[in-house]
C-alpha positions as CSV (number, residue, x, y, z in Angstrom):
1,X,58.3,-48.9,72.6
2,X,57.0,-50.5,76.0
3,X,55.5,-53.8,75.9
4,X,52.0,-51.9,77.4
5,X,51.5,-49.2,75.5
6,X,50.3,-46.0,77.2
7,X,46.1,-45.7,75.3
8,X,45.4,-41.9,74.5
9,X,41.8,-42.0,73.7
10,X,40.4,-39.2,71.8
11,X,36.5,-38.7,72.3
12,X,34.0,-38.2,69.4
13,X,34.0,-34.3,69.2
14,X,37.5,-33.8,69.0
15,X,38.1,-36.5,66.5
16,X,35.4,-35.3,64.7
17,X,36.9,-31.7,65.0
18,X,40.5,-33.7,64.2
19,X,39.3,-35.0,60.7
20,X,37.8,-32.1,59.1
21,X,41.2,-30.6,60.0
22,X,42.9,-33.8,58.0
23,X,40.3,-33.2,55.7
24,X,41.6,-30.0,55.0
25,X,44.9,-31.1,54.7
26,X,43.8,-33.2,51.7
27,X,42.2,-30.8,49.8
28,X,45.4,-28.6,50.2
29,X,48.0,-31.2,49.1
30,X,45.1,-32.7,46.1
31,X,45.2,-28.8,44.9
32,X,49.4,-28.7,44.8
33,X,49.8,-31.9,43.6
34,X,49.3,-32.5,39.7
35,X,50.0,-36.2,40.0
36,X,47.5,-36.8,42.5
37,X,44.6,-35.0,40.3
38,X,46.1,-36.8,37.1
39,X,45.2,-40.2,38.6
40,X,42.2,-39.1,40.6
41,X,43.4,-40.2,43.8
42,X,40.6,-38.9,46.7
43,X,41.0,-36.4,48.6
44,X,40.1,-37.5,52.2
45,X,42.3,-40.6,51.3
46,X,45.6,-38.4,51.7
47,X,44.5,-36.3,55.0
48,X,43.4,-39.8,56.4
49,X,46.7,-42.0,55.4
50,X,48.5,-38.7,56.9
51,X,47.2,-39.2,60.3
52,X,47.3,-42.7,60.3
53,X,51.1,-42.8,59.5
54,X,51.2,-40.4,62.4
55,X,49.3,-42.7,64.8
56,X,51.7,-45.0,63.7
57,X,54.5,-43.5,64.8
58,X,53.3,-42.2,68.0
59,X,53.0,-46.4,68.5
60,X,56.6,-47.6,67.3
61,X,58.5,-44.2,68.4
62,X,56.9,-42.9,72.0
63,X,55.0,-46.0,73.2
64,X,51.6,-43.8,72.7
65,X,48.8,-45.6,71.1
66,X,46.1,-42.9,69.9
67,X,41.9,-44.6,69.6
68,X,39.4,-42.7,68.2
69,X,35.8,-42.5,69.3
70,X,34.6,-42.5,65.5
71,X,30.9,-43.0,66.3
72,X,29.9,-39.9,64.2
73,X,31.9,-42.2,61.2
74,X,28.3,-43.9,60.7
75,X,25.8,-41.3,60.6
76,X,27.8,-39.8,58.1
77,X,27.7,-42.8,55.9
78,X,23.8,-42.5,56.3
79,X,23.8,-38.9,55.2
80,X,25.5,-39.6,52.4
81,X,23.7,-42.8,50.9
82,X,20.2,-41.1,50.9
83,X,21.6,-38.2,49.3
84,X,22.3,-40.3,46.2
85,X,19.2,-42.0,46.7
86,X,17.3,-38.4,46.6
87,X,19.0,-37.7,43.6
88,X,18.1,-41.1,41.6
89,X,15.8,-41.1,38.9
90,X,13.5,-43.9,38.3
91,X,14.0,-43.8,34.9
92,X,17.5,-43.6,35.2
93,X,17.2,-47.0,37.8
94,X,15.3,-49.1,35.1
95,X,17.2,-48.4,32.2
96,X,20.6,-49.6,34.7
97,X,18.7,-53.4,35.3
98,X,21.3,-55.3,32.6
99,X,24.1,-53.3,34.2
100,X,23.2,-54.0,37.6
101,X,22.2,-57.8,36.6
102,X,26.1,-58.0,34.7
103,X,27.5,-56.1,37.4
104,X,26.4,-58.7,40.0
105,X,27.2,-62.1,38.2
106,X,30.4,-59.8,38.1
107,X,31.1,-59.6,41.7
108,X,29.5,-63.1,42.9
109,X,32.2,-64.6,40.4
110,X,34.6,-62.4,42.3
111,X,33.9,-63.7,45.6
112,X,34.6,-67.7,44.4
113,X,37.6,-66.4,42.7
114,X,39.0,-64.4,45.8
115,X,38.0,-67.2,48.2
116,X,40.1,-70.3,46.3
117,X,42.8,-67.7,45.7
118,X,43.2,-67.0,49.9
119,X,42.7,-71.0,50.6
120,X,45.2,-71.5,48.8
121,X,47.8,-69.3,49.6
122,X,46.6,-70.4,53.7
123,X,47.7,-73.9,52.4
124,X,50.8,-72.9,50.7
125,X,52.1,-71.5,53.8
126,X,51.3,-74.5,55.8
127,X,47.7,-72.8,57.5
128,X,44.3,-74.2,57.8
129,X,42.9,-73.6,54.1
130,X,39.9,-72.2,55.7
131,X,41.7,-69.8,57.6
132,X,42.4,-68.0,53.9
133,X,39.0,-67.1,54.0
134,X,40.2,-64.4,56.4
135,X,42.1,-62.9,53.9
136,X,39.5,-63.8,50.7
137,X,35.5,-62.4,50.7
138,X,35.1,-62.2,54.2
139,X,37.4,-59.1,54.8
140,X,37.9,-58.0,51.6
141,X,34.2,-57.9,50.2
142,X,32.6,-58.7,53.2
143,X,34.8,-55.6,55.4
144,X,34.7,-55.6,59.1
145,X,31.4,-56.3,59.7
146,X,31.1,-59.6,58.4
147,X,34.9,-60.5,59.8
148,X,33.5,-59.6,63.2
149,X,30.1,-61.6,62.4
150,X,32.4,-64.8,60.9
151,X,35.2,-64.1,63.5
152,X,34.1,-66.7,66.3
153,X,33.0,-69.4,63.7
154,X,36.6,-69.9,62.7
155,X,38.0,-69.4,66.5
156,X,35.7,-72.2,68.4
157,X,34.6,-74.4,65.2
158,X,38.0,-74.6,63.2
159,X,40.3,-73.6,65.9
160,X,41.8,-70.5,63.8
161,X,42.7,-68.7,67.3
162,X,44.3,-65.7,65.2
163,X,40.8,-65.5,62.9
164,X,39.9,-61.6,64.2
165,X,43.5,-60.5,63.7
166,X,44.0,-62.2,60.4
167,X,41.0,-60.6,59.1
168,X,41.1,-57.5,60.7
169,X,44.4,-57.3,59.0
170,X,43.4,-58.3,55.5
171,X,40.8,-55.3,55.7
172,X,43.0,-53.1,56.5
173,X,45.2,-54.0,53.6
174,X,43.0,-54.6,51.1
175,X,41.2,-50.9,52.1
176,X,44.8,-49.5,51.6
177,X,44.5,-50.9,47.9
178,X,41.7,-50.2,47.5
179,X,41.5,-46.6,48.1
180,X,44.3,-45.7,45.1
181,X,43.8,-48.6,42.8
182,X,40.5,-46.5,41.4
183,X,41.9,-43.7,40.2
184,X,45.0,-45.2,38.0
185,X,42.9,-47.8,36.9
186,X,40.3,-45.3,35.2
187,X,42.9,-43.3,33.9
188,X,44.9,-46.4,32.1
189,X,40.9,-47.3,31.0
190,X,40.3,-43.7,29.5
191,X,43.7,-43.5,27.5
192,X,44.0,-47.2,26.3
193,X,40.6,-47.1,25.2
194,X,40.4,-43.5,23.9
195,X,37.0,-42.9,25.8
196,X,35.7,-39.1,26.4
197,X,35.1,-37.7,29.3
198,X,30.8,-37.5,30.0
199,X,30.7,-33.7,29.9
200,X,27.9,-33.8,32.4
201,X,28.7,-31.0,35.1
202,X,25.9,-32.4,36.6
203,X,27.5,-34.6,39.3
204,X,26.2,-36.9,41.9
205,X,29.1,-35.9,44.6
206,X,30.8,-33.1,44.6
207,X,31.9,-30.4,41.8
208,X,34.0,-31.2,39.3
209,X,37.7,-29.8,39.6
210,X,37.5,-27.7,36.5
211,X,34.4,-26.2,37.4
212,X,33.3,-22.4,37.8
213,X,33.1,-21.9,41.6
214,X,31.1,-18.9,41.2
215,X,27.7,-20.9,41.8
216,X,25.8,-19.8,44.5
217,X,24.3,-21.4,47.2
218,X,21.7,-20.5,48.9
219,X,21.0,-20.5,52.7
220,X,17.2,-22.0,51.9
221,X,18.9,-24.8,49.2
222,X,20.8,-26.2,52.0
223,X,18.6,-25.9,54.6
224,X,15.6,-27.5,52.3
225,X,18.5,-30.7,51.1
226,X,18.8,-30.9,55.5
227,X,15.4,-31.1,55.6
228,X,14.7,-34.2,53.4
229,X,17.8,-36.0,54.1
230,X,16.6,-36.3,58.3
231,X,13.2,-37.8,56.6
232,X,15.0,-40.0,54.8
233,X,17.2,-41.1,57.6
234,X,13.9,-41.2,59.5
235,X,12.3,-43.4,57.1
236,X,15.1,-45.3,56.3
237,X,15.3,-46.3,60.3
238,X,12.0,-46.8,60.6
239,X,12.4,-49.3,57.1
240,X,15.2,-51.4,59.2
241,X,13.0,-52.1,61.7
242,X,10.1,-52.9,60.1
243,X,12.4,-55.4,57.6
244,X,14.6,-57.0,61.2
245,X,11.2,-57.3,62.4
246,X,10.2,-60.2,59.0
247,X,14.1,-61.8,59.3
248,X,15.6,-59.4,56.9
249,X,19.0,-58.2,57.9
250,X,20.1,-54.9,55.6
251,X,22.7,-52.8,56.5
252,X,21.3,-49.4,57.8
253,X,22.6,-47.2,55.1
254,X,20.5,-49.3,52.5
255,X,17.5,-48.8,54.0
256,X,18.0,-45.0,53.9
257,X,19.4,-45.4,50.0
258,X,15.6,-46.6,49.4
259,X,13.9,-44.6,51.3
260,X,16.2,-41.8,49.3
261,X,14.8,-43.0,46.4
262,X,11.4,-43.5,47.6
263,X,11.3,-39.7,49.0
264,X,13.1,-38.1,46.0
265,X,10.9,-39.9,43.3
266,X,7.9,-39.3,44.8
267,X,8.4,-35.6,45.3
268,X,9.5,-35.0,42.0
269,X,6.1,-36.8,40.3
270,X,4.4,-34.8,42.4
271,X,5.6,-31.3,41.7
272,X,6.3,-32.1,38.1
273,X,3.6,-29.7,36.9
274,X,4.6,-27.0,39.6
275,X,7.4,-24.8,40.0
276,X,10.2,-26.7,41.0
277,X,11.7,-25.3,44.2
278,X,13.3,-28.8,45.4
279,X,15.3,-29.0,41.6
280,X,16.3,-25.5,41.6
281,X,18.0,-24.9,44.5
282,X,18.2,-28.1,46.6
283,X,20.2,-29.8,44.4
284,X,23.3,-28.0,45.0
285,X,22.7,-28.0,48.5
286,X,22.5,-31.5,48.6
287,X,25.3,-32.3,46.2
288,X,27.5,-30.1,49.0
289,X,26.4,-32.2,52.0
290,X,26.8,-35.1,50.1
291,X,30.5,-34.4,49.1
292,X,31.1,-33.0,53.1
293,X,30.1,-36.6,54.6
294,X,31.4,-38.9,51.9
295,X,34.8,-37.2,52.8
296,X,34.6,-37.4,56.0
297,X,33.4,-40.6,56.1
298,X,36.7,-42.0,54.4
299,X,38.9,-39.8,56.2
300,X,37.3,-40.6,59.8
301,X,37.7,-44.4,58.4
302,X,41.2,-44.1,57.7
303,X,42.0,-42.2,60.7
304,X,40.8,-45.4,62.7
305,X,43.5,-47.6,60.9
306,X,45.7,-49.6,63.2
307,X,48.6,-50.5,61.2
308,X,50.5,-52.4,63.8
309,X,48.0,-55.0,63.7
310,X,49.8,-56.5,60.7
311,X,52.7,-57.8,62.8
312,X,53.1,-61.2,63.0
313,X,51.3,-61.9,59.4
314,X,53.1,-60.1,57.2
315,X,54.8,-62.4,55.1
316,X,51.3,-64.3,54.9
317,X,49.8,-61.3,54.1
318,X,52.2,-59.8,51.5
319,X,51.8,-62.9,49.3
320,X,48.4,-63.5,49.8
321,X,46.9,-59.7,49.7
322,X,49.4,-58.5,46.8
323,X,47.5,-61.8,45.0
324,X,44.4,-60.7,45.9
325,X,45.2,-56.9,45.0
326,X,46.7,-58.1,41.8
327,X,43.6,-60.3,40.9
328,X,41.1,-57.3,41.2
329,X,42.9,-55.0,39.2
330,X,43.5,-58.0,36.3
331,X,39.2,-58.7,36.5
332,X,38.6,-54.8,36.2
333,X,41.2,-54.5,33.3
334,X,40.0,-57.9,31.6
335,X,36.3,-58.7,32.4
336,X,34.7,-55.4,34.3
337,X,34.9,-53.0,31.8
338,X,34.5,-55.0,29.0
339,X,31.4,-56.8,29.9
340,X,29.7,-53.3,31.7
341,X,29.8,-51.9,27.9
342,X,33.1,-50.7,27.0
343,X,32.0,-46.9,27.6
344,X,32.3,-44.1,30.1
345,X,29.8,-45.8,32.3
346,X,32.1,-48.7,32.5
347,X,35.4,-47.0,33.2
348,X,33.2,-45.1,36.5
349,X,32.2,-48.5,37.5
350,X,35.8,-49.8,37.1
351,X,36.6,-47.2,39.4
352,X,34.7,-48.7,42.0
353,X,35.0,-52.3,41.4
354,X,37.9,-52.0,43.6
355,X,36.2,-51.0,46.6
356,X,33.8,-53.7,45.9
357,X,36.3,-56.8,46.0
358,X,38.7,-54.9,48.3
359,X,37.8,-52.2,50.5
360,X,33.8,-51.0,51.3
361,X,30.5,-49.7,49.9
362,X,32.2,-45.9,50.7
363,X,35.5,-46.6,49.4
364,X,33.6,-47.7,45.7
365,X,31.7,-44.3,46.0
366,X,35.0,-42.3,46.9
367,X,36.9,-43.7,43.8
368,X,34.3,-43.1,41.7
369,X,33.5,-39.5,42.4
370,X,36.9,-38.7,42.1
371,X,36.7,-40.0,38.7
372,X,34.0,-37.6,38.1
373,X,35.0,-34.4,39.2
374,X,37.7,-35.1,36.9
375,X,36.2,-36.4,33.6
376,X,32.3,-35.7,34.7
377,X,29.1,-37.2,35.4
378,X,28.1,-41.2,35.9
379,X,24.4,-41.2,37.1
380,X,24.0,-45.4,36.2
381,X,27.2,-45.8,37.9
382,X,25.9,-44.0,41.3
383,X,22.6,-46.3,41.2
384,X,24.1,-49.7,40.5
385,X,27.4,-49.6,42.3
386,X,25.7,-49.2,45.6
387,X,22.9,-51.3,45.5
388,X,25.3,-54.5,44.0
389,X,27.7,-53.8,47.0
390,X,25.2,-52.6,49.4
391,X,22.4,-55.2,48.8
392,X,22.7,-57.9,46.7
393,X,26.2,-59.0,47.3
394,X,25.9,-59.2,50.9
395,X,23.4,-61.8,50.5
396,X,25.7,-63.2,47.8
397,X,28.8,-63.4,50.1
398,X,27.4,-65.3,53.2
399,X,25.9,-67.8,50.7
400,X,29.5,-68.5,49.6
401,X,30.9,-68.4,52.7
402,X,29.1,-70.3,54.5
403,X,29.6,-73.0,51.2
404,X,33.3,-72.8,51.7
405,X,33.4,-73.0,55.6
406,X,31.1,-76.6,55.0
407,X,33.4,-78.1,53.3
């Protein structure tokens, strides 16, 4: 490989174009593959590592290195949250408080835990303790956002030159983990335990895999689910503002989860003595472009992995991530599932806790509906899991960080 590698940039269309083609290949090797069904691994997670391992060696191999215009990647993410938000039940939202309340204390205790955990690793190998942050709550809960955001804090405060690469790196890592820790970990949850499946058909994402494919879909149910999802995304932009405007920073696709909610609630209380056009045949319209940008999503995500950005770290990072990895998966096992109620409901949000503490919002949502379409529905799980990760723990996490950086 040269010392300059030669950039092949690939615009937005054609990666767009690139990863419904990987997301293809997914489906196709998810269908053949037993195993990968068995433990509920997601589907856009194997099209997505396939053509990141390619990137990779186009890299070490030919001196090529591929970069993705993925600015489509976000607009999906948008799609997909008010879709669940359309598809919340008030009802459903206020009999989840405890298990949203639990699940928070939850994942705040997390974020202390996975922060003295990467200090002091950092110090065990002779680093800045601080500089473990990197690899503790500000890339693995916080993603790349908030390692971007906290990025030139640790470069020109604490002199932690390498604090973007060390982070970017964690992230990348812990969304690795992330993405196939879900599955395996519901599965062990569901034996161990002896818990049966929901047998709710009725999904959030998707269709489940044993399902009758012979529903039909009707041109006027997808074009209606199109409809309201651009009104949400309308109002949910229009809610950002308004919120940035009074000093309150949410991230975009939680302002269009509420205004889901907002638009879907509404609408149902007022057609709940009419004929209900939206329930009959919207729902599976929006269930399908639901499923459609959730995968994609992931798979455009994981297509914009860089995996030679872990050069240079990776002794640091295979002690202090496989910690971090191992720590996640001993909470869920321990203290997740026992204290979210020991049922079905639990196992879903166990599913996702992993994505919480390790990867993102859309990595949590992708675990969990894989869960699903193998062992049926979780509405709680689809309401709480997102606002905890979306919301609340954001605020949560720059509290603690910026606690830990004082000291």
């Amino acid at each position: 490989m040269p010392s300059t590698p030669i950039v092949i940039q690939i615009e937005g269309f054609v990666a767009f174009t690139i990863a419904i083609l990987l997301l293809f290949v997914g489906k196709a090797i998810t269908q053949r593959s037993s195993l990968l069904r068995q433990y509920s691994i997601p589907e856009p997670v194997i099209g997505g590592f396939v053509c990141a391992a390619t990137v990779a060696v186009l890299y070490y191999g030919f001196g090529r290195q591929v970069m993705f215009d993925l600015e489509a990647r976000d607009a999906l993410l948008l799609y997909f949250f008010a879709g669940i938000g359309l598809r919340a039940d008030i009802a459903t939202l206020i009999k989840g408080g405890r298990p949203l309340f639990v699940l928070l204390i939850l994942a705040s205790s997390f974020i202390v835990l996975q922060n003295l955990l990467g200090m002091g690793v950092a110090g065990a190998f002779g680093m800045d303790p601080k500089a473990g942050l990197l690899s503790g709550s500000i890339s693995l809960t916080g993603g790349v956002g908030t390692t971007l955001a906290w990025a030139p804090t640790f470069v020109e405060e604490l002199g932690i030159a390498n604090a973007m690469e060390l982070g970017v790196a964690s992230n990348t890592v812990g969304l690795i983990a992330a993405c196939v820790i879900g599955g395996p970990i519901a599965r062990y949850l569901m034996q161990r335990h002896k818990i049966q499946p929901s047998g709710d058909a009725d999904l959030d994402i998707g269709v489940r895999h044993d399902a009758d494919h012979t529903t039909t879909l009707s041109y006027y149910g997808v074009l209606w689910a199109w409809l309201w999802l651009n009104v949400c995304l309308i109002l949910g932009y229009s809610l950002n503002e308004s919120l940035e405007e009074a000093g309150v920073k949410l991230p975009m696709f939680v302002s269009c989860l509420i205004a889901g909610i907002v638009v879907g609630n509404l609408g149902r209380w007022l057609g709940r003595n009419r004929e209900r056009r939206w329930e009959a045949e919207g729902q599976q319209g929006l269930a399908l472009i639901s499923d459609i940008c959730l995968g994609m999503f992931l798979t455009m995500a994981l297509m914009g992995l860089q995996l030679w950005e872990l050069e240079g770290l990776l002794a640091y990072l295979s002690v202090a991530m496989g910690l971090q990895i191992t720590l996640s998966i001993l909470f869920t096992l321990f203290l997740v599932y026992r204290l979210m109620g020991r049922d079905y409901d639990a196992v879903v949000v166990s599913a996702g806790f992993g994505g919480i503490t390790l990867g993102s919002t859309a990595t949590a949502i992708v675990n969990m509906t894989a869960v699903t379409q193998q062992y049926g529905a979780s509405h709680q799980a689809f309401i709480i899991v997102p606002l905890v990760c979306g919301f609340f723990i954001d605020i949560v996490n720059a509290l603690v960080i910026g606690f830990f950086v004082g000291l």
